[in-house]
C-alpha positions as CSV (number, residue, x, y, z in Angstrom):
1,X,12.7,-9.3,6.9
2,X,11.0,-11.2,3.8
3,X,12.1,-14.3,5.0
4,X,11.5,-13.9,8.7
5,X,7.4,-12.5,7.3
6,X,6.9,-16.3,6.0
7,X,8.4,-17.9,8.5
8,X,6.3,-15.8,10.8
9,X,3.1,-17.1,8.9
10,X,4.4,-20.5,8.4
11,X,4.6,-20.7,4.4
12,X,7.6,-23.4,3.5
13,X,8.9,-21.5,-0.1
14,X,10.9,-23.3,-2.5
15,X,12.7,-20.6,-3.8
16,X,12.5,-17.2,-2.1
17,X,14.8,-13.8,-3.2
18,X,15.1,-11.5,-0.7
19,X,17.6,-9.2,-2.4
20,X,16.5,-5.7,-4.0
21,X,19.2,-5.1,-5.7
22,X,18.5,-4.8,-9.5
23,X,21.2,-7.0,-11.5
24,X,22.5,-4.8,-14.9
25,X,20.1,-7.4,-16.4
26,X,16.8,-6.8,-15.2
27,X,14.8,-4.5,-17.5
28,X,12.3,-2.2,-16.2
29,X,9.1,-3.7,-15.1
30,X,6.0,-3.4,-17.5
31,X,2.1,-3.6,-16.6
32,X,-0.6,-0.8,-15.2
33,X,-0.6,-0.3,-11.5
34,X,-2.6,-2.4,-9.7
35,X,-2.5,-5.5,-12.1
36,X,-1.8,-8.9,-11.7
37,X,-0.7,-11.2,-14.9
38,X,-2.3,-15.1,-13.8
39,X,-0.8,-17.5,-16.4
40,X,-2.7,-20.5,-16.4
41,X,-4.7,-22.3,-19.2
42,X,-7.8,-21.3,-19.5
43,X,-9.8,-24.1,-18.8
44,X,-8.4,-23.4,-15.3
45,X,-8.8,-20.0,-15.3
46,X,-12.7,-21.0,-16.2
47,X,-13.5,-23.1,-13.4
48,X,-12.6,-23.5,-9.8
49,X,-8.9,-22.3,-9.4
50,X,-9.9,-19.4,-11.5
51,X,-12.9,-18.4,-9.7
52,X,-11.1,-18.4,-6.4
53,X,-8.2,-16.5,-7.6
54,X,-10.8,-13.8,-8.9
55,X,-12.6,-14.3,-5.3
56,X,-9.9,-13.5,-3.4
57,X,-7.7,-10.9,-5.5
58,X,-10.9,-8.5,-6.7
59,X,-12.5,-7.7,-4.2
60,X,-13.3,-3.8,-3.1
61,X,-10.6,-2.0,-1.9
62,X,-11.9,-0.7,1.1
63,X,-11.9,3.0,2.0
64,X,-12.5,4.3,-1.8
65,X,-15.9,6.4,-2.6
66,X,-16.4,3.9,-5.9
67,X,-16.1,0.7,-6.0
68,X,-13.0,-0.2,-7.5
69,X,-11.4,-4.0,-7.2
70,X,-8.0,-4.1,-5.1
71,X,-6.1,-5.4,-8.5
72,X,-6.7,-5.5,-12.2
73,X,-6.5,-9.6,-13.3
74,X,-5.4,-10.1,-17.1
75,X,-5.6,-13.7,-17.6
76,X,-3.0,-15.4,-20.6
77,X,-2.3,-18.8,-21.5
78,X,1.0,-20.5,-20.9
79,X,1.7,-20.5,-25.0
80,X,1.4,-16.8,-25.0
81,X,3.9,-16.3,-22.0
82,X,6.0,-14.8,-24.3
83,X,9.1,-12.6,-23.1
84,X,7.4,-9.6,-23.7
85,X,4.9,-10.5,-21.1
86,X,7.2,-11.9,-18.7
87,X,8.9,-8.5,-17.6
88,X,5.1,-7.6,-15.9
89,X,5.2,-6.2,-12.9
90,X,3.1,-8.7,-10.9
91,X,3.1,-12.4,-12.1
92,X,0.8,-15.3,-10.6
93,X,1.1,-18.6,-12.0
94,X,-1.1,-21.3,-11.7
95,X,0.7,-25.1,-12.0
96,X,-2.2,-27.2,-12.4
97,X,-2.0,-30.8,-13.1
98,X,-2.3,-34.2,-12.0
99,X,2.0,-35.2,-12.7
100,X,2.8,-32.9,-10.3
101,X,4.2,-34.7,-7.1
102,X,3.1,-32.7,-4.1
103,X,1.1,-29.0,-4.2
104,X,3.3,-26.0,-2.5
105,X,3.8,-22.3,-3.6
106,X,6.9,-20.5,-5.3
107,X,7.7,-17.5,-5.2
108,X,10.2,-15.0,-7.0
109,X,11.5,-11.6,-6.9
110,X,12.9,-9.6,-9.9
111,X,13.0,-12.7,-11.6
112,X,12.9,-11.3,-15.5
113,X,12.5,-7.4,-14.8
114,X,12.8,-4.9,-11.9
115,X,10.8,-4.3,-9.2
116,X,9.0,-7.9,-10.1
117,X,7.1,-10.0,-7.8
118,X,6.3,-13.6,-9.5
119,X,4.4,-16.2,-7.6
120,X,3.6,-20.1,-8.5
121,X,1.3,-22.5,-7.1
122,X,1.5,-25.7,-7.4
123,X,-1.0,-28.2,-7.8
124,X,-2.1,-31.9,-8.7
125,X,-5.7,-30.8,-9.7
126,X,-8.7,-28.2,-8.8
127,X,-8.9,-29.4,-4.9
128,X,-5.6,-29.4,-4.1
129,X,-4.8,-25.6,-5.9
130,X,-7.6,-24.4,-3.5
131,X,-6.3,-25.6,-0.5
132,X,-3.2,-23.9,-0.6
133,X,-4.2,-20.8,-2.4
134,X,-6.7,-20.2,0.2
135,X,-4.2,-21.2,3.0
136,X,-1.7,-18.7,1.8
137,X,-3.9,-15.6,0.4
138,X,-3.1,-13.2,2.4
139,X,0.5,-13.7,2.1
140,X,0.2,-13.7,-1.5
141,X,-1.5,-10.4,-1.0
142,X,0.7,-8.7,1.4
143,X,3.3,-9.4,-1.3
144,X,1.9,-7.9,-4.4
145,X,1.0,-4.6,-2.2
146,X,4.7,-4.6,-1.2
147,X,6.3,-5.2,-4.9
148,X,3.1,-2.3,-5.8
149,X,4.6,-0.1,-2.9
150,X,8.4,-0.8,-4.4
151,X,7.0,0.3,-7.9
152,X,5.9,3.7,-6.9
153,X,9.0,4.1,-4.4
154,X,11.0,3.5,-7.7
155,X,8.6,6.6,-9.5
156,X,9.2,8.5,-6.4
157,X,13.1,8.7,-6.0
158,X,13.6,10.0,-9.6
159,X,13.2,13.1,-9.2
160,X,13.6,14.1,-5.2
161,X,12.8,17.1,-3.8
162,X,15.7,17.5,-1.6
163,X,14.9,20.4,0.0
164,X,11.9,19.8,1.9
165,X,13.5,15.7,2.7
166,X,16.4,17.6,4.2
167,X,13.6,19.9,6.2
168,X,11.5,16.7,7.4
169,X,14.8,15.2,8.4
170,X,16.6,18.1,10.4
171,X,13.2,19.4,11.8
172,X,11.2,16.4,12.6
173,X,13.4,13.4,13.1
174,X,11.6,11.7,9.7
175,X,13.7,10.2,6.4
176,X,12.2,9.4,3.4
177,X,11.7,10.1,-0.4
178,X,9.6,12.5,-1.5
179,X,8.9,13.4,-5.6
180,X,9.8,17.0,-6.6
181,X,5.9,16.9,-7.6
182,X,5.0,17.9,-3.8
183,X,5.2,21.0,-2.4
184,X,5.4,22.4,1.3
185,X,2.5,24.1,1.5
186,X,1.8,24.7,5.6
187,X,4.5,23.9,8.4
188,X,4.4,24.4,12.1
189,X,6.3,22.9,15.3
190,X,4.4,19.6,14.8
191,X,2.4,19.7,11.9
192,X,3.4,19.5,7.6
193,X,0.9,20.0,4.9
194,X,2.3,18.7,1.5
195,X,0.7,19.0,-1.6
196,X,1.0,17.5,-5.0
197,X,-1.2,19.7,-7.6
198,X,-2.8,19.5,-11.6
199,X,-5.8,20.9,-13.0
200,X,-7.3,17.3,-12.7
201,X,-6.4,16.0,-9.3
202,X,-4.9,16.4,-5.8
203,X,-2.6,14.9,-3.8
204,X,-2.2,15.5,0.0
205,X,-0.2,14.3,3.0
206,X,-0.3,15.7,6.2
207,X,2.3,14.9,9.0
208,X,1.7,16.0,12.4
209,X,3.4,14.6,15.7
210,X,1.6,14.0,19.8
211,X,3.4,13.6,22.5
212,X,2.4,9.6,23.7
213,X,1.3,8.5,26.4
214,X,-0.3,5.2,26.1
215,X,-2.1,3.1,22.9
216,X,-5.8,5.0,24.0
217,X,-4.6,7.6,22.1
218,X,-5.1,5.0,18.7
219,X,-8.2,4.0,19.2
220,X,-10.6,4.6,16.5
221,X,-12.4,7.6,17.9
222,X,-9.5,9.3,19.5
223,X,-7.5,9.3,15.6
224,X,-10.7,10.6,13.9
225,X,-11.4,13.3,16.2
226,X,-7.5,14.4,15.9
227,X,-7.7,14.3,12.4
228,X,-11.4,16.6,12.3
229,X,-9.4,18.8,14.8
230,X,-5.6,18.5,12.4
231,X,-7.9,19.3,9.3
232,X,-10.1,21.9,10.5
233,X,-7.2,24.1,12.2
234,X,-5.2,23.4,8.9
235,X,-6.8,22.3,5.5
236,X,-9.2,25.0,4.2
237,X,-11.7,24.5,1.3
238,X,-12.3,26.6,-1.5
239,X,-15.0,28.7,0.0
240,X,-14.7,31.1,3.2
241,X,-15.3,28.9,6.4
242,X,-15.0,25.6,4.8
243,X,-13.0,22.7,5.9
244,X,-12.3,19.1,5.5
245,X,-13.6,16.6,7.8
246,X,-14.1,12.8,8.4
247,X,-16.9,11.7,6.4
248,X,-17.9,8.7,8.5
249,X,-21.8,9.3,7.7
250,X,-21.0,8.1,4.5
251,X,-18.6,5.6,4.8
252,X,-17.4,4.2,8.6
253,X,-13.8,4.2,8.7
254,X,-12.1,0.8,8.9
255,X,-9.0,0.7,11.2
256,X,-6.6,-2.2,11.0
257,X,-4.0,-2.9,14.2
258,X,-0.7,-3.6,12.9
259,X,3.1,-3.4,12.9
260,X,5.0,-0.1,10.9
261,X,8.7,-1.1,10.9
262,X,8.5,-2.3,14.5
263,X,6.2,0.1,15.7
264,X,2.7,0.2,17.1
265,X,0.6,1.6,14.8
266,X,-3.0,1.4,13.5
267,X,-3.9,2.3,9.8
268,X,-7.4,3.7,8.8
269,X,-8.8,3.6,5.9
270,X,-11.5,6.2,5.3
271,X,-13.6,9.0,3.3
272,X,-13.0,12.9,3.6
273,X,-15.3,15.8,2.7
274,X,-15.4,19.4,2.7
275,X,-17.7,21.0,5.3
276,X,-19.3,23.9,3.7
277,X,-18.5,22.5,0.1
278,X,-19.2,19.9,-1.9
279,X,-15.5,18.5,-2.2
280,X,-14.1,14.8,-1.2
281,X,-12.6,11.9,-1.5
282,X,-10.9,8.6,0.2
283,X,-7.8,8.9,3.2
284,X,-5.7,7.0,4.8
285,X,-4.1,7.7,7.7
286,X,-1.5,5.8,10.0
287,X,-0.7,7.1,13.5
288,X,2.7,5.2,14.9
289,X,4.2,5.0,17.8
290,X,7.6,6.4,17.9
291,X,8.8,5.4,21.5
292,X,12.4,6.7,20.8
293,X,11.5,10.1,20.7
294,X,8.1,9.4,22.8
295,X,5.5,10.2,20.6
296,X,2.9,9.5,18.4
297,X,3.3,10.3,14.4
298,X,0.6,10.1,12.1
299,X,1.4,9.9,7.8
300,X,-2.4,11.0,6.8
301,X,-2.6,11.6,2.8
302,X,-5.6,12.1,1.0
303,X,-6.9,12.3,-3.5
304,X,-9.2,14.6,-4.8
305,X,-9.8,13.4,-8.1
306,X,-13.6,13.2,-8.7
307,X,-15.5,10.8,-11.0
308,X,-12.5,9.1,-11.6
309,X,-10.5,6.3,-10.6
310,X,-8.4,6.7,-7.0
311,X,-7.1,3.4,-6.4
312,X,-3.6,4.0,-7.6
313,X,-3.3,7.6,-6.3
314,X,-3.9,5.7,-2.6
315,X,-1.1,3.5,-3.3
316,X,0.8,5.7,-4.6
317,X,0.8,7.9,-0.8
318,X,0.9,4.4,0.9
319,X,4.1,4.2,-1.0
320,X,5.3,7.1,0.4
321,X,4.5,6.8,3.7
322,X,5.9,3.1,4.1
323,X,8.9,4.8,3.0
324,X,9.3,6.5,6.4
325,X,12.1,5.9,8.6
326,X,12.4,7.7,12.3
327,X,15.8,8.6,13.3
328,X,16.8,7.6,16.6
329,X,17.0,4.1,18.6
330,X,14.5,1.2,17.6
331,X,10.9,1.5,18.5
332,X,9.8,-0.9,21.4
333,X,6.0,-1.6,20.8
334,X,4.0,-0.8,23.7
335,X,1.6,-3.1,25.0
336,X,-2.2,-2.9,24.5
């Protein structure tokens, strides 16, 4: 599927690893979530190349109440690109200099540790490492969300809870990996509340189920207002007659059309409050269509954890979510 995503966006790769499979070799990877090691000297790392790598890679997250930067840069010279530093999570190297024979992009996977995601670009000065970078950012993008995804899938599967994977799978046609930290906390004929819960911080994910009848059910106003009407009927807040809603006055949701597994779907990024309380946070929600079993299922999970930084929590529920698998025949996408 790796191979067939570049070929798709037509990125020639000079060494590509498609295998998850970690060898008896591969240490754990190290690093914070979020962050991105660029190893690359740091006169480079001062001017042009640098800048656009900041450019691209920091920018806002979108759908977050504060403004926090989509990844963590931590910039270290080739000489200090010791072993230590080489089992990081997320590795971007920047191969700058005028003996190299041609520009082009590597990239790597589990190369010195497990999951691992190591990218190199390839460059005969300043011009030419912006021409590709910029020609290939997104890919290189869509990659280090994927090896962040793998890293809390990893987190996720060590300690299963069983019992309510065994539920989604016999009840609702759903596989995938849930931590023992959630709980079932509400379940009807099509809808599941669970909940992950400390004194600090909270963790939701709602999964709830329409039957389909054509993509106008996923357009942006049609998934908000099914939400309002999922949370209202469902998700209480702490004080009698309160409720979470959309906060759209705050923030506008942003949807994004794309593919889940082979499935029509459309992800929405977005702010939640509690009406009648002074509760909220960021969601993001993302209604598929399941065509085997002719319906429409949405993954919605939200983070209370105010003042405080939600970026990982996020991906930490995208993690989840892009863990899903439907049981039945292949999805066909319908047409717009």
């Amino acid at each position: 599927m790796l191979k067939a995503f570049f070929l798709m966006l037509g990125l020639t790769l000079f060494c590509l690893y498609s295998c998850d499979t970690k060898n008896s070799s591969e240490p754990n990877s190290t690093g914070q979530g979020s962050e991105i090691l660029v190893v690359c000297e740091r006169a480079d790392w001062d001017a042009l190349a640098g800048k656009t790598v900041r450019d691209a890679l920091t920018q806002e997250l979108e759908g977050l109440p504060e403004s926090e930067t989509e990844y963590t840069l931590i910039n270290v010279p080739y000489a200090k690109f010791s072993k230590f530093l080489q089992t990081h999570r997320n590795v971007l190297i920047l191969d700058i200099k005028k003996e190299n024979p041609k520009s082009g992009i590597e990239t790597q996977k589990n190369t010195w540790s497990h999951p691992q995601r190591v990218i190199k670009i390839i460059a005969k000065d300043d011009s030419s490492f912006v021409t590709v970078f910029n020609k290939y950012k997104k890919s290189i993008k869509d990659l280090f969300v994927q090896n962040e995804r793998a890293r809390f899938a990893g987190q996720n599967a060590l300690s299963r809870n069983l019992k309510v994977e065994s539920m989604l799978e016999k009840d609702f046609g759903i596989r995938m990996i849930l931590s023992s930290d959630f709980y079932q906390a509400k379940k009807t004929t099509n809808f599941l509340w669970l909940r992950k819960e400390t004194t600090e911080m909270s963790l939701g994910l709602m999964i709830y189920f329409l039957p389909y009848t054509d993509t106008n059910q996923l357009s942006n106003s049609a998934i908000l207002l099914k939400r309002n009407e999922i949370t209202r009927q469902f998700i209480p807040g702490p004080t009698d007659g309160s409720y979470m809603e959309v906060a759209d006055e705050v923030i506008k949701p942003v949807a994004d059309r794309i593919r889940f597994k082979g499935s029509y779907a459309v992800e929405t990024r977005g702010l939640w409050q509690t009406h009648g309380d002074f509760m909220g946070g960021p969601f993001i929600n993302y209604s598929v269509v399941d065509t085997s079993q002719n319906r429409i299922v949405v993954f919605d999970g939200y983070v209370y954890y105010p003042n405080k930084s939600k970026r990982n929590f996020i991906r930490q529920l995208e993690s989840i979510i892009w863990g899903a698998e439907f049981i039945g025949k292949q999805a066909v996408v319908p047409q717009k």
